[in-house]
N, C-alpha and C positions, 0 to 999 in steps of 0.2 A: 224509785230512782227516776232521775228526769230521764227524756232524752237522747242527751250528751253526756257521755264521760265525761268527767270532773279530774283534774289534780286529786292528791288526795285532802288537803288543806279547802277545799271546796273551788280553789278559784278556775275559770274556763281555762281551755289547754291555749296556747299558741297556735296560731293558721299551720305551722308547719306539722305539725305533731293531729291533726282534727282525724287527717286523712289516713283510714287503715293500713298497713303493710303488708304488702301479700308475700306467703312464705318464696322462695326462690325453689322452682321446683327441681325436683334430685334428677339427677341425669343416669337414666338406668343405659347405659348404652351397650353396645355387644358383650359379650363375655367370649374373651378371648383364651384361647386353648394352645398350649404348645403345638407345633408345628402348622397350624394355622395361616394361611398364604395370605399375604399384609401388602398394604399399599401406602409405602410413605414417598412424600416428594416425588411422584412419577416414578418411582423405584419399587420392583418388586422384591420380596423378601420374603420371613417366615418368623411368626410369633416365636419369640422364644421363651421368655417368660414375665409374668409381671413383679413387679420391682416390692411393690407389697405397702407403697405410701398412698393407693387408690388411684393415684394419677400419672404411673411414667411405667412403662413398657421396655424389656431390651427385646430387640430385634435384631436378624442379623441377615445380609445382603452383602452376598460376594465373599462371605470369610473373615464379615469383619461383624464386631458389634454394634449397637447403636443402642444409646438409653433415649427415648422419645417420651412423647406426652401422647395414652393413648386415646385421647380426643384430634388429634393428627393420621390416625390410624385409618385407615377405609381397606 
């Protein structure tokens, strides 16, 4: 095989398509635990639990709930 990848018909790729695609790497970030002391918006509060789509959190501050995204979370 040359090279270059080829199409599969033989003909050269397009300039756009030449350049490899690097995966998007996974985002391992805390793992958060109920009762867990959380920092959103300048607010402090407490993990309450995760929602279970991988990406939103409820927390609660003050009595009240809050469903967040827990990349917002510190």
């Amino acid at each position: 095989m040359s090279g270059r990848s080829r199409l599969l018909g033989g003909a050269p790729r397009k300039a756009s398509q030449r350049r490899g695609r690097r995966a998007v790497p996974s985002q391992a970030g805390r793992v958060w635990r109920a009762g867990d002391p959380v920092r959103w918006r300048d607010r402090a509060g407490v993990f309450s639990r995760d929602v279970g789509d991988g990406e939103h959190a409820e927390i609660k501050i003050a009595d009240r709930i809050y469903r967040v995204r827990t990349a917002d979370l510190s």
